[in-house]
Every structure is written in C-alpha cells, then in structure tokens.
N, C-alpha and C positions, 0 to 999 in steps of 0.2 A: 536476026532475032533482036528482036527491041529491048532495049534497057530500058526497069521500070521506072519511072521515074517518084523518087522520095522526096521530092520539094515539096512544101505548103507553100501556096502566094496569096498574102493577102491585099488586098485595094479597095486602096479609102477612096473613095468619091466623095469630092468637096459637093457642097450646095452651090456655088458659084459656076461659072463655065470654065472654070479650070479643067484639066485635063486629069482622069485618075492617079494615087501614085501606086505604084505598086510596091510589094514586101514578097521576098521569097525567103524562106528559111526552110531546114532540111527538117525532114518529119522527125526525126533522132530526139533534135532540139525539144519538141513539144512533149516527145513521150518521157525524157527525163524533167520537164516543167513538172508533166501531172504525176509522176511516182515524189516528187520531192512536194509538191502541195497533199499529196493523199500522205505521204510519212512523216513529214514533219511535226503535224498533231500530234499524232500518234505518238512518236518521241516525245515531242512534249510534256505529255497525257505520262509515259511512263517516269519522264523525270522527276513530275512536280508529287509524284504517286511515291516515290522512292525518294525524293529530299522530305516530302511529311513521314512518312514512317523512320527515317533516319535521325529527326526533329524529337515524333516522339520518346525515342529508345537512347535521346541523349541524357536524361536525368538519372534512368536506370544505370547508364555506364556511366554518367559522374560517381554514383552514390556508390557502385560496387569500388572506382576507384579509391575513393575516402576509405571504404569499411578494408580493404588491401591494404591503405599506407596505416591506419588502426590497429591492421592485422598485425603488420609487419613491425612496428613499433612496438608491440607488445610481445611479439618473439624474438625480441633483440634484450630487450627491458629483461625478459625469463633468461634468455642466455647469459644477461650478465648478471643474475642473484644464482644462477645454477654454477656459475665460474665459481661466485664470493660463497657458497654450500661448499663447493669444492678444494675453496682455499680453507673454508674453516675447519674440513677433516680431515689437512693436512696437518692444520696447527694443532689439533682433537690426539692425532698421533704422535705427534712430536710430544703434546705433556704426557700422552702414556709412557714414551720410550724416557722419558728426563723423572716421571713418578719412581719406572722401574730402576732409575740408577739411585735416584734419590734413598730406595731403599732399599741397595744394594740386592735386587732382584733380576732375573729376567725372562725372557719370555714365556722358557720353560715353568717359571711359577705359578705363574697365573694357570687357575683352575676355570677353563674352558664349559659352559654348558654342551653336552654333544648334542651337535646340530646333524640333522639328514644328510649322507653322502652329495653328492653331487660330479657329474663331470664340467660341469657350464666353468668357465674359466671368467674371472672376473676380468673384463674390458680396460685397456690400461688408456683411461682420455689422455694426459699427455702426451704418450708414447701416439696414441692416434692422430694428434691434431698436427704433428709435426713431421708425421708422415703422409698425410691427405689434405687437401682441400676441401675444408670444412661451410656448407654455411651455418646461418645460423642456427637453423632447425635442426642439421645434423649434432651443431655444436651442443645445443639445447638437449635433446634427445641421449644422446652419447652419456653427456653430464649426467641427466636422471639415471638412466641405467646402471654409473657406476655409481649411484649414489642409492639406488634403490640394494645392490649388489652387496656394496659395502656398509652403509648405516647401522642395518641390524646386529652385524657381525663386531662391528666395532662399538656398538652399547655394550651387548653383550660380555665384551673384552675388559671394557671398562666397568661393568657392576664386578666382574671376576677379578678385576684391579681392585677397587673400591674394597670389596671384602676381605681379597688377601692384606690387604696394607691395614684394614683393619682388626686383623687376627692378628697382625704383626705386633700392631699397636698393641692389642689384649696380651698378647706375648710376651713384650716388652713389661709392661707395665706389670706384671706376675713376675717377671722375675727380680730376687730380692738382690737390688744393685744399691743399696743404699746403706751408711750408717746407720746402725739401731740408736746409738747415741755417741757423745764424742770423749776421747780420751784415750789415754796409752793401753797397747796389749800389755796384759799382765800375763796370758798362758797361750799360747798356741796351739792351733787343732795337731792330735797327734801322739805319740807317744811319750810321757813324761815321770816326772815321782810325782809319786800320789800326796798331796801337802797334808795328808792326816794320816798317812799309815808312811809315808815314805818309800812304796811298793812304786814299780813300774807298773804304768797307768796309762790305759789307751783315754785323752782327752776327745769326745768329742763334737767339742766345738771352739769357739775363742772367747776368753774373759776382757772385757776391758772396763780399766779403772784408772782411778784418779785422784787425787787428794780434791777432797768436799763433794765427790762426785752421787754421794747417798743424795736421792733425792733427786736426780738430775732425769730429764722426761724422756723417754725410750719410745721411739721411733719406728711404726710400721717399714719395713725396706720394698715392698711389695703391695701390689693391690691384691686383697685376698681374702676371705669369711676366717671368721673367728673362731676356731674347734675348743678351743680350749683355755677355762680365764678361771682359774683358782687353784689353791696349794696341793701342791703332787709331791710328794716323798722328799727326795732329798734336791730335787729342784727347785723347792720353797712354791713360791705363788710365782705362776707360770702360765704364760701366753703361747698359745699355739696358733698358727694363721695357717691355711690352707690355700695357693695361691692357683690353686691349679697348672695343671703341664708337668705335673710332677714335683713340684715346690712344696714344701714346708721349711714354716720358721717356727724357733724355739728362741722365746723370749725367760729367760731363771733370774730368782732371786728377788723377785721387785718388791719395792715396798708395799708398792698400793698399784694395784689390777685399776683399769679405767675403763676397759669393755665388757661386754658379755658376750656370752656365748652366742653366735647365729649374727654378730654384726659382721659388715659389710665394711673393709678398709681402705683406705688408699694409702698409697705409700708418701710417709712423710707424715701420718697418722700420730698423734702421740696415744699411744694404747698404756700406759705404765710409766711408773718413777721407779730407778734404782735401788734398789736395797741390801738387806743379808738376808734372808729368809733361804729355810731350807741347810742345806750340806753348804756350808761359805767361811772362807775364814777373813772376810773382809769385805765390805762395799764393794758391787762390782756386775756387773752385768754379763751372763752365761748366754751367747749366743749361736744357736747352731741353726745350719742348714740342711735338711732332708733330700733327696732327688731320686723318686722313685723308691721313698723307704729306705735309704739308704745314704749313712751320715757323709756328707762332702765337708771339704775346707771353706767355709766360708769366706774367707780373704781372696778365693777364685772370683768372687763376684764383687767385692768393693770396688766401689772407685780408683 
C-alpha cells in the first residue's frame, strides 16, 4: 500500500538557463500558515474592539473612583462627629450625676415623664467596639443608634432635673432661713411667765431686742405673698407672709408696716421697722413661724 504522500514542492525557474531549484515543505506547514493569516485579523479585529470599549469605560471608572474615595472621606469625617456626639453625652451625664450630688439628690428624685414600655435594649457602643472589628460605617451606624436610643431619654432626664432642682430652688427660697432683723433674744419660743399677769404662758414664737433697736428695719426670711399688713389685737401692726410648702411668718409689734396686702417678697425684703404697738412692754420684734398651721420654734430654721 502506498503512503500518501503530504509534501508540497515548489520550483522556481529562473529566466536564465539555470537549472530549476526546487522547495519541498510538508502540507502541515501551509495549513497552519493559512489558519494563522485567516485568525490573526480576526484577533486583532477583537482586540482593538475590546481596548476601545475598555478606553471608553475608563472615565466612568475614574469618576466612580473619586465619588468612593468622597464617599469614604465623608463616612469617616461622620464617624468622628458621631464619636465627638457620643463623647458629649457622656460629659451630658456625668453633669447630671455632679447636678444630682450637687443637690444632694439622686436618681430616685428626678421625676421621670413615663415613656412607652419597650424590650429593645439600648446598644452598648463601647462595650461593642471592643469586642468587634468595627468599620467605619459600622462605627458610624452603631454611634446613631445609641444616640438616637439615648438622646430623647436623657433630654427628658435632664428637663425632670432642671425642674426638680428648680422646685428645690422654690423650696429653698420659702423657707424662712433668715433673720427678721438683728439683736439679742429677749423670750424664747415656749413655755414661760407671762410678763403682764405673771401666769405660765405658752410663748409662741421668739422676741428679739436691743437697746435703740425701735426703728431698726425687719426683714422678709422667705420668698413669699403678703396675707396680712395692718394692726391685729394684741399683735399691734402685724405682717403676715405666706411662703408656701406650708410656711407662714408672723412679723408683731412694728412701727410702720411697709407692704400691702397681695405683694409679692423676697427674702431679705425689708417689709417693716420695729416698734411697741400692740400687747409689748418694750421695743422688740415678735417673731413666729407657722408649718402647716401649726406654731414651730423658729430658731429650728435660723442660721
């Protein structure tokens, strides 16, 4: 059986009388020539088609890189004003717990608005960030939540501060902590002789006098409305102040009244000057205190 043969010979014949030369090469050779001329274009064709379109779509992915690192700078920029939010209602707390010692209060005083139930557990971000691998966005994220969590509740905390330490303040300020005016006790709240019958005598309230003390100006001890500013029995001309919380003060004896009825005092007010009017056997200022209708010791509240 004959082997086929797969040579190609080619033969150049000069023009001259040279002799032909010949070329043999295996058919192989030619068929991988014509697949690599017929595909090379064609590659070409797809590459120059695929670096333009690659060409095109590089501005697009410049510009998305930009508006990413813009992205990303400004969620880094929010994580650190959501940290400095978070440091500041740490500090927000700490004046509430230093308001509450300041006024010898705590937490139990403050009168709460009641808020809706909830089970949602407020997020603890530091206890989080020290147990996770935080990025930024989480960081960010995390931050809002406890700060959307906590905000409302701690305004809230703090108007119920604000008003308690304000009613403290109103508290304070009613009650009669202050001299009516100055100079020695001459009688003590309590039971004593009576200086014009010589009976045992329930006193009560406290005299204080003084040599040259007629005349000397008699002092609101309380912030409080004015009930009562004219001559009463054997009180003489008499100031009564209403301080509310259960306070009254009883200003006897004074020369000369300086309020009227329905004003409005502060303590440290001069409402009156000392006198004798009334049941008195000498210059002197009768001063009592009320609580709940009911006479107390006045020296419980001086200075």
């Amino acid at each position: 059986m004959n082997k086929e043969n797969k040579d190609i010979t080619i033969m150049v014949v000069p023009h001259s009388q040279k002799p032909p030369i010949s070329f043999k090469f295996p058919l192989i050779l030619f068929q991988c020539v014509g697949l690599v001329i017929i595909f090379v274009p064609v590659l070409l064709v797809s590459f120059f088609n695929s670096y333009n379109s690659a060409k095109a779509v590089l501005p697009e992915l410049e510009q998305l890189r930009c508006d990413n690192q813009v992205k990303s700078e400004i969620i880094g920029q929010l994580a650190k004003e959501t940290q400095t939010m978070l440091e500041n209602l740490e500090r927000v707390q700490k004046l509430e717990r230093d308001l509450l010692e300041l006024n010898d209060m705590d937490e139990s005083d403050v009168t709460e608005p009641v808020a809706p139930t909830t089970n949602k557990e407020v997020p603890n971000f530091r206890n989080s960030l020290a147990s996770l691998e935080y990025t930024s966005i989480d960081r960010t994220f995390s931050g809002i939540e406890v700060l959307q969590a906590t905000l409302p509740e701690q305004e809230d905390r703090m108007v119920a501060l604000k008003e308690n330490i304000e009613e403290q303040q109103r508290r304070q300020a009613a009650t009669p902590s202050r001299w009516p005016t100055w100079g020695n006790f001459t009688s003590y709240f309590g039971w004593r002789r009576d200086p014009f019958t010589g009976a045992r005598s329930f006193h009560n309230g406290i005299d204080i006098g003084d040599r040259g003390i007629y005349g000397r100006p008699i002092y609101a001890t309380g912030t409080g409305k004015v009930t009562h500013a004219s001559y009463l029995g054997t009180y003489g001309k008499l100031v009564i102040i209403s301080h509310g919380y259960g306070f009254e003060t009883y200003y006897a004896h004074q020369s000369k009244i300086k309020v009227q009825v329905g004003d409005m005092v502060k303590g440290g007010t001069i409402i009156g000057y000392v006198g004798n009017t009334g049941r008195s056997t000498a210059p002197h200022l009768h001063y009592e205190v009320h609580r709940w209708g009911k006479v107390v010791d006045p020296t419980n509240y001086l200075p």
